[in-house]
C-alpha positions in Angstrom: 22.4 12.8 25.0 24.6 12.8 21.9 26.4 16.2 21.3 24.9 17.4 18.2 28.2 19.7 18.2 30.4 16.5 17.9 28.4 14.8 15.5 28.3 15.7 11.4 25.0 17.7 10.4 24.6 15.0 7.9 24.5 12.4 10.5 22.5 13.7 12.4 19.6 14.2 9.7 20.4 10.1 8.7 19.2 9.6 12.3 16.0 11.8 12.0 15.0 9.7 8.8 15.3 6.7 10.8 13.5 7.8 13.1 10.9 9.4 11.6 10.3 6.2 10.3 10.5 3.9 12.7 7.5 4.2 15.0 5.4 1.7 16.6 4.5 -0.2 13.8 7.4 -1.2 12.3 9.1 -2.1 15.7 6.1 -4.6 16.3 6.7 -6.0 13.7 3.1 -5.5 11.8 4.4 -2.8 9.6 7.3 -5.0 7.9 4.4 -8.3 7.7 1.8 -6.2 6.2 4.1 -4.8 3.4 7.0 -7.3 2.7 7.1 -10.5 4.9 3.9 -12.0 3.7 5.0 -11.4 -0.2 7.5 -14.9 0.1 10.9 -14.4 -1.3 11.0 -11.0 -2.6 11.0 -9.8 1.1 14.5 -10.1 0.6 15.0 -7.2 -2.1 11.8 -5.2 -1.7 12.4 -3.7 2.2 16.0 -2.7 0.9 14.6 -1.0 -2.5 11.9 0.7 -0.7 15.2 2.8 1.7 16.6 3.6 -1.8 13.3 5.0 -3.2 12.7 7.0 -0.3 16.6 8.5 0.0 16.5 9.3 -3.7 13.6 11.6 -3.3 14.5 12.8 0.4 18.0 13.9 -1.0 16.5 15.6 -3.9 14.4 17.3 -1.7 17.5 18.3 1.1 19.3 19.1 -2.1 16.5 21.7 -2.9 15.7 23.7 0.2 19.3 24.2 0.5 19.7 25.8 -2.9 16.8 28.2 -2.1 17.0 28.0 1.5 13.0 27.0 2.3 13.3 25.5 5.8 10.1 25.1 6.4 7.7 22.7 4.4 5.5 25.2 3.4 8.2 27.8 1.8 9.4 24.1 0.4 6.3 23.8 -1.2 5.4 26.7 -2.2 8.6 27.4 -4.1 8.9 24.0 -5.4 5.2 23.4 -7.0 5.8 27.4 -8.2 8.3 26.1 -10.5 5.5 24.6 -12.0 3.5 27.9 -12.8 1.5 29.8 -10.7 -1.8 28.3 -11.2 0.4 25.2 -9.9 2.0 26.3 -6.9 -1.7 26.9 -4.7 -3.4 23.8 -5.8 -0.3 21.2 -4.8 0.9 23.6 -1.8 -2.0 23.0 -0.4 -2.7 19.3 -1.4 1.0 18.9 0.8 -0.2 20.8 3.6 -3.4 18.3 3.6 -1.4 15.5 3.3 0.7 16.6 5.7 -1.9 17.8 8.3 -3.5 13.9 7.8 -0.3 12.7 8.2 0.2 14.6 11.9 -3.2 13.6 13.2 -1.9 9.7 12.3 1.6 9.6 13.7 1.2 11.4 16.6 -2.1 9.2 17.6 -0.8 6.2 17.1 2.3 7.4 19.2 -0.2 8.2 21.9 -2.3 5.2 21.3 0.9 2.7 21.0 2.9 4.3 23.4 0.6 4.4 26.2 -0.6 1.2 25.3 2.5 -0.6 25.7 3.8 1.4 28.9 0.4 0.4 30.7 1.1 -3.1 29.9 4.9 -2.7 31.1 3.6 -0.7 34.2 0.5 -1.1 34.9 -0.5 2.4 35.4 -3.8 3.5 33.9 -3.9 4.2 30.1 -4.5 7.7 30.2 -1.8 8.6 32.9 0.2 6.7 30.6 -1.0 8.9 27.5 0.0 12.0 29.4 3.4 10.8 30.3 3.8 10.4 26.5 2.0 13.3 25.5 4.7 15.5 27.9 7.6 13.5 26.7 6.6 14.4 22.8 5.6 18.5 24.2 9.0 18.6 25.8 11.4 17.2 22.7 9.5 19.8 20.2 9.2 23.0 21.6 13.1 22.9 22.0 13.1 23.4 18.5 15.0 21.9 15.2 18.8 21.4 16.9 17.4 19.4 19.9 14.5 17.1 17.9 17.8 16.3 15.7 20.1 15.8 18.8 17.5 13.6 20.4 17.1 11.7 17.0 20.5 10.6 17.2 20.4 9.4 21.0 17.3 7.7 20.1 18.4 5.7 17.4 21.6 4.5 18.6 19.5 3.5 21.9 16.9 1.8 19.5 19.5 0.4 17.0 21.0 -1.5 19.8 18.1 -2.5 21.3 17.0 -4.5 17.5 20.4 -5.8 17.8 19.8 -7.2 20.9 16.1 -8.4 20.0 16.9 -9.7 16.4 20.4 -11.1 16.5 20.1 -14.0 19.3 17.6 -14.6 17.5 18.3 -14.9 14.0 21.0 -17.1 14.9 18.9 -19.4 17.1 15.7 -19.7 14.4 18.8 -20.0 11.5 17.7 -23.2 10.6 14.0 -22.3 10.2 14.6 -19.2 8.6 17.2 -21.1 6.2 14.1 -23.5 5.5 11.7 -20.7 4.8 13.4 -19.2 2.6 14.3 -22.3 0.7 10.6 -23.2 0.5 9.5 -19.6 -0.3 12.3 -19.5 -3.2 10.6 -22.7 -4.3 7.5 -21.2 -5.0 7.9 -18.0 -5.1 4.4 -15.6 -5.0 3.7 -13.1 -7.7 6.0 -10.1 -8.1 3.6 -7.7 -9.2 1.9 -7.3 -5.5 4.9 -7.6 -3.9 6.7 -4.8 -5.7 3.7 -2.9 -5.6 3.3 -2.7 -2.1 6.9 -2.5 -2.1 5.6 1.0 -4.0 2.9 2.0 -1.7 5.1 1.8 1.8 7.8 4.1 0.2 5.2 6.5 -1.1 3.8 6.7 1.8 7.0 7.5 3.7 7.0 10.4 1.8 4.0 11.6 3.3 6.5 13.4 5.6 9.4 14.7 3.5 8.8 18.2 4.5 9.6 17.8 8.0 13.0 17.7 7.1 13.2 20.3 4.8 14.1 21.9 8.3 17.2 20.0 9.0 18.8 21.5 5.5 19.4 24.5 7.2 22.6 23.8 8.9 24.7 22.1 6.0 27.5 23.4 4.8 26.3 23.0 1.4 24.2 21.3 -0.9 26.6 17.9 -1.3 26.0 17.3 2.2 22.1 16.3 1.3 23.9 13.7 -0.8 26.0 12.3 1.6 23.0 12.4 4.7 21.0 10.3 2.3 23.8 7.8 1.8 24.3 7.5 5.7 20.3 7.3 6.0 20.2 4.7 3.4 22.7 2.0 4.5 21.5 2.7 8.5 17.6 2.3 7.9 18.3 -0.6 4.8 20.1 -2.9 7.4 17.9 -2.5 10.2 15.3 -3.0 8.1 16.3 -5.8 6.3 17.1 -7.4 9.7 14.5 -7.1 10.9 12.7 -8.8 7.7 15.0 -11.5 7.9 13.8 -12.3 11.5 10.8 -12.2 10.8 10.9 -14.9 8.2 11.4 -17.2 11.2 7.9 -17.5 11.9 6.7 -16.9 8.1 4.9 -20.4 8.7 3.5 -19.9 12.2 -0.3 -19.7 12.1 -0.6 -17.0 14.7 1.5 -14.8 12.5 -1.7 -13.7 11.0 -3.8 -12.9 14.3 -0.4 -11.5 15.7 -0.7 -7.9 16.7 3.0 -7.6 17.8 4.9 -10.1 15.4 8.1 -9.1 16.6 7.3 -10.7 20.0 6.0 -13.7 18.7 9.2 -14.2 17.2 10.6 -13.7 20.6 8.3 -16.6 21.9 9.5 -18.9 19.7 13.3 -18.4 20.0 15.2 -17.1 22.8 15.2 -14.7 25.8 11.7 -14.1 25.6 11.2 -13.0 29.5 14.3 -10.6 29.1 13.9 -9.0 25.4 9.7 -8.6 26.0 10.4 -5.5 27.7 13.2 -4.8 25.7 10.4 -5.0 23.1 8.0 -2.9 24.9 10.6 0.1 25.5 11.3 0.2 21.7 7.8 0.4 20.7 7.4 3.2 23.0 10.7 5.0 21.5 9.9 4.5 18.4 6.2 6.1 18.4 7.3 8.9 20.5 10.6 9.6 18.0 8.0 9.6 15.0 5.8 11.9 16.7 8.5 14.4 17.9 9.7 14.6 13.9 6.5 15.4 12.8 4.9 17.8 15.1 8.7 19.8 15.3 8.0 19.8 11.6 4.3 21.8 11.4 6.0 23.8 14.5 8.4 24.7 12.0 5.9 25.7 9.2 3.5 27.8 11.2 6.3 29.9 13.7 8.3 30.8 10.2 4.9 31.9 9.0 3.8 33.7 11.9 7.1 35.5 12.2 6.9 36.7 8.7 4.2 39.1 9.6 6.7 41.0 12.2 7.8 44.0 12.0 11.7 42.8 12.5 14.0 40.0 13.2 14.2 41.3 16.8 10.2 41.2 17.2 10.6 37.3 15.8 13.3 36.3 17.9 11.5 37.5 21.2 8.3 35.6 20.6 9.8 32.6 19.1 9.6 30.3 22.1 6.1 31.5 23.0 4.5 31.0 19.6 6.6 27.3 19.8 4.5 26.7 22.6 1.2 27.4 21.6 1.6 25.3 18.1 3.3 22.3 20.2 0.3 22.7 22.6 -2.4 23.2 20.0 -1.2 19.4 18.1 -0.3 18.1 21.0 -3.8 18.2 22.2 -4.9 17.4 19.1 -3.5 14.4 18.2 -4.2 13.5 21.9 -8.1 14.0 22.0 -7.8 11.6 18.4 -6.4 9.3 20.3 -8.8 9.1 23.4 -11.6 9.6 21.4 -11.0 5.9 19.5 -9.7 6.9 16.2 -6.9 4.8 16.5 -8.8 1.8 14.9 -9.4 3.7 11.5 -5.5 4.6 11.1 -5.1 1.2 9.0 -7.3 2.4 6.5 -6.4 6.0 6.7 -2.5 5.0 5.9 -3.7 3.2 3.0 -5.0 6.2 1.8 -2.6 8.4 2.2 -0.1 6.1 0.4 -2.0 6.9 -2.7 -2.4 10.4 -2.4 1.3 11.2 -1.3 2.0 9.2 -5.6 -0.2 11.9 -6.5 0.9 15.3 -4.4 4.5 13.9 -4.1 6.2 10.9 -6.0 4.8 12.7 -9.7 5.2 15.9 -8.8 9.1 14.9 -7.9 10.1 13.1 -11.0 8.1 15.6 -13.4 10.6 18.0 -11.4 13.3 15.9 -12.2 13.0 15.9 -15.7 12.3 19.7 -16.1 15.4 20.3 -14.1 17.7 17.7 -16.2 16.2 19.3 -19.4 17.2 22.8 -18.3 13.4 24.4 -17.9 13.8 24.7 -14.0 17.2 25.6 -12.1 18.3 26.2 -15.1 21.6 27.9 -13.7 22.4 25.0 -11.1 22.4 22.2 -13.8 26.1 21.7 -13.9 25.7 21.0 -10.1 
């Protein structure tokens, strides 16, 4: 594992963002169809714009809980919405820890759902060994708390960074010619931009979903320029990969199975090269990337319910004995959770569920942020960090 000692704080919370969002969904591929590939030629700007909406509000964010040092995403919320009033700070506190809450029963299932999906179908043991084996991976990463979840971020996405390398490039530069095409005939005629900017809109909002599990990982900065500056590193990391990976994908733009395709990303395999070496290769990033997704956001509720529970101690002392104990029980009690969601068929409704939670995360997060914005720029919150 990468030694979190060796490596810059603000690296290492770039390489939690990415991995936060890259689960299963977008390394099959379905993800990146659904919301930018299927919109023609403005797949080429919107995957990039939607990493620069989503660092802009992450690093306001960062930029906050360092300032008044809420590490948790419930003392986040709770002092951020109080800005607002008093009468504010309950009602959207409470709408983020539903949105939240909806957002770890998702992740986490799909994680199990994916992930033990895919390493049946790579293994061939039963699906609910395989469920387990994820379940323990996922219960082991979190209950080790804030420095390994961001340690293990960082292993995992170099480890999944070079594995798209491996899967995309041989193959963007074998399909070049049909992806060259494609992008001639969808500059051609290009589709509407409202839709495509739109949901362009929707998948960043809905990243945001989970900005407070890394509320956390503002803790160790030196200060509050190095929220800035883990931003910038998230950006260019996730806006190449992710553009990429769009740009492979627009190799089989025009292929009819596209739209039955449950793994498009492997389809594109089929029709380039290597497809009996890098369909593992596939399968193994599929699995990493649900299981880093569902490590981020159970180590974050781990995070808001230990710092609560420890509030009602007597002393530091008292908190500091029981801390891996009451880890335990929380990573056990969503862990077992998000499990029983899983085996109980869920899964299918998590398509819809997303959707929704897209919209909701506009209301309880993207207004919310700006309307905090322009308080602060206008001097009627933070008044006395303005010149910062």
């Amino acid at each position: 594992m990468i030694n979190k000692n060796k490596m810059p704080v603000a690296i290492g919370v770039a390489f939690v963002w990415f991995t936060t969002q890259f689960g299963g969904g977008f390394a099959s591929g379905a993800q990146l169809y659904s919301y930018f590939v299927k919109f023609g030629i403005w797949a080429l700007i919107t995957p990039v714009l939607a990493q620069a909406f989503g660092a802009f509000f992450q690093w306001y964010g960062l930029r906050y809980a360092k300032r008044h040092e809420t590490y948790d995403y419930r003392t986040f919320t709770d002092k951020f919405y109080g800005d607002f009033g008093e009468k504010a700070r309950p009602i959207f506190s409470n709408l983020y820890e539903l949105v939240y809450l909806f957002t770890i029963c998702l992740a986490p299932s799909v994680a199990f759902a994916t992930g033990g999906a895919t390493l049946h179908a790579l293994t061939g043991i039963p699906y609910i060994v395989c469920t387990v084996i994820i379940g323990l991976i996922i219960f082991v990463l979190t209950i080790y708390g804030t420095d390994l979840v961001r340690a293990a971020a960082s292993t995992v996405s170099v480890v999944i960074i070079a594995g798209l390398l491996l899967v995309y490039v041989p193959n963007i530069f074998a399909q070049w010619g049909t992806i060259s095409s494609n992008i001639g005939q969808m500059a051609a005629a290009p589709a509407p931009a409202g839709p495509a900017f739109w949901r362009c809109f929707v998948y960043a909002a809905f990243q945001l979903a989970s900005i407070g599990l890394l509320m956390q990982h503002a803790e160790p900065f030196k200060d509050e320029k190095e929220a800035k500056k883990s931003m910038v590193y998230g950006f260019i990391v996730n806006a190449f990969i992710i553009f990429m990976c769009t740009v492979g994908l627009i190799a089989i733009v025009n292929n009819p199975d596209l739209k039955t395709a449950q793994v498009p990303t492997l389809l594109m395999v089929q029709t380039g090269v290597g497809a009996s070496f890098l369909t593992p290769v596939i399968s193994i990033l599929i699995i990493l990337g649900a299981v880093s997704t569902a490590v981020n956001m159970i180590a974050g509720v781990i995070a808001r319910y230990v710092n609560a529970w420890n509030r009602k101690d007597a002393s530091p002392e008292v908190s500091k004995q029981n801390l891996m104990k009451r880890t335990i029980i929380i990573a056990v009690i969503f862990t077992l959770l998000t499990f029983a969601i899983a085996q109980f068929g869920l899964i299918p409704l998590v398509n819809t569920g997303y959707g929704y939670l897209g919209y909701l995360t506009i209301i309880v997060v993207v207004v919310p942020f700006v309307v905090h914005m322009i308080m602060t720029k206008n001097g009627k919150i933070d008044a006395e960090y303005k010149k910062n």
